[in-house]
C-alpha positions as CSV (number, residue, x, y, z in Angstrom):
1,X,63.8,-24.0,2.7
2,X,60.4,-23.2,4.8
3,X,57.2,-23.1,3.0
4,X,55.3,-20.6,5.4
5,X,51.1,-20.9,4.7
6,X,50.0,-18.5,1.6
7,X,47.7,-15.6,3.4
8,X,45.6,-13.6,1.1
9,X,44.2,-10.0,1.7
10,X,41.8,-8.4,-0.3
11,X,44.0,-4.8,1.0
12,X,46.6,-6.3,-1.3
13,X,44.8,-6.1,-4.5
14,X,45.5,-2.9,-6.9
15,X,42.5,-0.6,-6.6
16,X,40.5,-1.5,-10.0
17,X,37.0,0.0,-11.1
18,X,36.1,-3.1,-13.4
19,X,35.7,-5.1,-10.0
20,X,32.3,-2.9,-8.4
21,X,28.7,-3.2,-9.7
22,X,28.2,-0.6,-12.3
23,X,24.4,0.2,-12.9
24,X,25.9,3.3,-15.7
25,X,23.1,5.2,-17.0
26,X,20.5,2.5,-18.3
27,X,20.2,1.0,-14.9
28,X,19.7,4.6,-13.2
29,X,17.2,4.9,-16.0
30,X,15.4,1.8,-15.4
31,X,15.1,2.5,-11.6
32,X,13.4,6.2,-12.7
33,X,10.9,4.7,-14.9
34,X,9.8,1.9,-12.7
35,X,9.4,5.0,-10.2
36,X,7.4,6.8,-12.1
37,X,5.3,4.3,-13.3
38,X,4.8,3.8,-9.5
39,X,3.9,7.2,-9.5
40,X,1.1,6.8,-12.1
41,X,-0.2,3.6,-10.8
42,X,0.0,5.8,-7.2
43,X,-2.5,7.7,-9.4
44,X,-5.0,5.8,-10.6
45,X,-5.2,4.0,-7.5
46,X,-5.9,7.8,-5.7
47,X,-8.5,8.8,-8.6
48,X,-10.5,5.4,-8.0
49,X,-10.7,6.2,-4.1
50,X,-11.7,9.9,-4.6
51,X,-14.8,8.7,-6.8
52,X,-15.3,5.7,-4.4
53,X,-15.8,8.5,-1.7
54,X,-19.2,9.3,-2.6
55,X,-20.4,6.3,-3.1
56,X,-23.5,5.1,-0.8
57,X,-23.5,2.4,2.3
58,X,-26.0,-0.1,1.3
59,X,-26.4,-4.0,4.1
60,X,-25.2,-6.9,2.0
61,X,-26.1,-10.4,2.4
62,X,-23.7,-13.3,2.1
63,X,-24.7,-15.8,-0.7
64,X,-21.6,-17.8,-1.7
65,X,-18.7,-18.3,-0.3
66,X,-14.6,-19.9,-1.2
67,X,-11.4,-20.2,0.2
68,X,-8.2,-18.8,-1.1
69,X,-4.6,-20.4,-0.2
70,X,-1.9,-17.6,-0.3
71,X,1.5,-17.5,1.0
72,X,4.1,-19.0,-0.7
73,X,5.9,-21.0,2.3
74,X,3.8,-20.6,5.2
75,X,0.0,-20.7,4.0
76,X,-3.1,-18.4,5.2
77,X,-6.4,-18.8,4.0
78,X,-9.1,-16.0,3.1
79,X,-12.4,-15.9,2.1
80,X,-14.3,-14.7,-0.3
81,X,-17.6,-13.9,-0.5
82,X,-20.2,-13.5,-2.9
83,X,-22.8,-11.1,-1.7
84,X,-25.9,-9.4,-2.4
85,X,-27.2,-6.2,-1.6
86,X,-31.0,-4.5,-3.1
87,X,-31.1,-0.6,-4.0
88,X,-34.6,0.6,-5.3
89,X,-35.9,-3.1,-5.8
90,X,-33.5,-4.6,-7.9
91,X,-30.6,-7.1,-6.6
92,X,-26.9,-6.5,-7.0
93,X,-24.1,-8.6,-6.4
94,X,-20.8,-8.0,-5.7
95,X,-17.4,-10.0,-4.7
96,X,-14.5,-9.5,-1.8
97,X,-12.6,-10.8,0.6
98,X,-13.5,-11.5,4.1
99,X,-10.7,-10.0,6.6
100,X,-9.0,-11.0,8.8
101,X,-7.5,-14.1,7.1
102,X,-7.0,-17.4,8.7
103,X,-3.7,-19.5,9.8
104,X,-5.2,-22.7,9.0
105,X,-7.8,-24.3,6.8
106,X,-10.3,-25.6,9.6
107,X,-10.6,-21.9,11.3
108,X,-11.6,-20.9,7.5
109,X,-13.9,-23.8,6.8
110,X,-15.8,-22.8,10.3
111,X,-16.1,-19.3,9.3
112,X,-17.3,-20.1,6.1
113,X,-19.9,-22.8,7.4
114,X,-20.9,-20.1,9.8
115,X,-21.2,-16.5,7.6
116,X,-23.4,-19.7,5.3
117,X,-25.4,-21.0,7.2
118,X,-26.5,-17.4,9.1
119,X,-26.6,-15.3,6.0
120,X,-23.7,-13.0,7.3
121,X,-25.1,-9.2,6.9
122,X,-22.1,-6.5,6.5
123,X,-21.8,-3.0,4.6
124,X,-20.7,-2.5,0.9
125,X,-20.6,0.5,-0.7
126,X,-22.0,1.2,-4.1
127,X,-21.8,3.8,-7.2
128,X,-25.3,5.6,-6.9
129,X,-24.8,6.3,-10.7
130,X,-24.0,2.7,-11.4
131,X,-25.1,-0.3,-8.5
132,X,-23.1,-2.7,-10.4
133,X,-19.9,-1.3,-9.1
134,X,-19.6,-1.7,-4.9
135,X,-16.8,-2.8,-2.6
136,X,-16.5,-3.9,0.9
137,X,-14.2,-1.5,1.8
138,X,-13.5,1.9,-0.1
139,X,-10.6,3.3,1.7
140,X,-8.5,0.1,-0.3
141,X,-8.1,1.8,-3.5
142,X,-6.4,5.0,-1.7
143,X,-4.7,2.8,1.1
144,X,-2.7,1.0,-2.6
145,X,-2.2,5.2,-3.5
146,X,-0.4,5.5,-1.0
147,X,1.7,2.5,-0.6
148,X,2.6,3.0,-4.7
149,X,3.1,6.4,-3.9
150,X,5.7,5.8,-1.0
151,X,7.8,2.6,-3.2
152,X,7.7,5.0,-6.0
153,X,9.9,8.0,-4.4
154,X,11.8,5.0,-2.7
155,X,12.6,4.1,-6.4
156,X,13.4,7.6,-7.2
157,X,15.9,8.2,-4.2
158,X,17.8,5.0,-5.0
159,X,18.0,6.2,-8.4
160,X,19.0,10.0,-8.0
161,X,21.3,8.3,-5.3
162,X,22.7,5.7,-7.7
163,X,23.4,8.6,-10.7
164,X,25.5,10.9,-7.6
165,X,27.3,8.2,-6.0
166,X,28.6,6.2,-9.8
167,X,28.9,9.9,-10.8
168,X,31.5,10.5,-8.4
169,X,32.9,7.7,-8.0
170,X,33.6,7.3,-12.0
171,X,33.5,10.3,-13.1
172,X,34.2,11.6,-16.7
173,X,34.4,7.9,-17.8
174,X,30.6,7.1,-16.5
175,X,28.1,6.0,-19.2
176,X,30.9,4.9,-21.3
C-alpha cells in the first residue's frame, strides 16, 4: 500500500459565506459617518480659510525659536518660530512652523542659529478686526479643506461600494 503526498486546494472546499469578511450594515454605517464627519471637518477647515482671505500682510520678526522631531521611523526636524510683528504701535506675537523641514538635526540647529542670530524678517498675515489671530501661511486652513474633503468622498465610495457589493453578494440574508 502507497501513501502518495496529501495535496490541498483551496478549489476543493464547498463554497461557504461564513468564510469572507462581512462588514453587514454597522460597518457600511461606520464608513458613512466617519465620511461625513470628513465632510464637516472639510468644512470648518474651508470657512476658517475664507475669513483668513481678507486678512492683512503685515513683516514679522523672529524672536524665539525650537525644534520639533517628527516621523515615527525615519526622523525630520522643523522649526518653529516665535515671531513678532507691530500694527498701529502695539506688538503682536504669533507662532508657526518654518518650512521646508530638515533631514537631520545639525541642518536644523544651523538654521535656527542663523534665522537667531539675524532676526529672520518674513510675512504673516493677521485679522484686521483682531491682531491677535495671524498665520504664516493662510492658504493652510483651505489646503486641509480640501484634503478632508477628498478622504471624505473616498470614505463615502468605499462605503456605498461596500453596501452594493455585500448586497449582492448576500443578498436577502444581509444585515441579519
Amino acid at each position: 500500500m502507497s501513501k502518495e503526498p496529501h495535496t490541498f486546494d483551496l478549489r476543493d472546499l464547498p463554497p461557504d459565506k461564513t468564510r469572507r469578511l462581512r462588514f453587514g450594515p454597522k460597518g457600511v454605517a461606520i464608513w458613512i459617518i466617519v465620511g461625513i464627519l470628513g465632510l464637516g471637518l472639510s468644512g470648518f477647515f474651508y470657512y476658517h480659510g475664507v475669513t483668513q482671505h481678507n486678512w492683512v500682510p503685515a513683516k514679522a520678526e523672529a524672536v524665539d525659536g525650537w525644534i520639533w522631531v517628527r516621523g515615527r521611523y525615519s526622523h525630520y526636524y522643523v522649526l518653529g518660530l516665535k515671531y513678532e510683528f507691530h500694527v498701529g504701535g502695539a506688538a503682536y506675537t504669533g507662532e508657526c512652523e518654518w518650512k521646508p523641514s530638515f533631514g537631520t538635526g545639525s541642518e536644523a540647529d544651523d538654521a535656527l542659529e542663523h534665522i537667531k542670530r539675524d532676526g529672520q524678517t518674513f510675512t504673516v498675515y493677521y485679522n484686521p478686526e483682531n491682531p491677535t489671530q495671524s498665520v504664516k501661511d493662510k492658504t493652510e486652513a483651505t489646503d486641509l479643506a480640501v484634503w478632508f474633503l477628498g478622504g471624505s468622498v473616498l470614505f463615502i465610495v468605499i462605503a456605498i461600494w461596500m453596501y452594493f457589493a455585500e448586497k449582492r453578494y448576500w443578498g436577502n440574508s444581509w444585515g441579519r
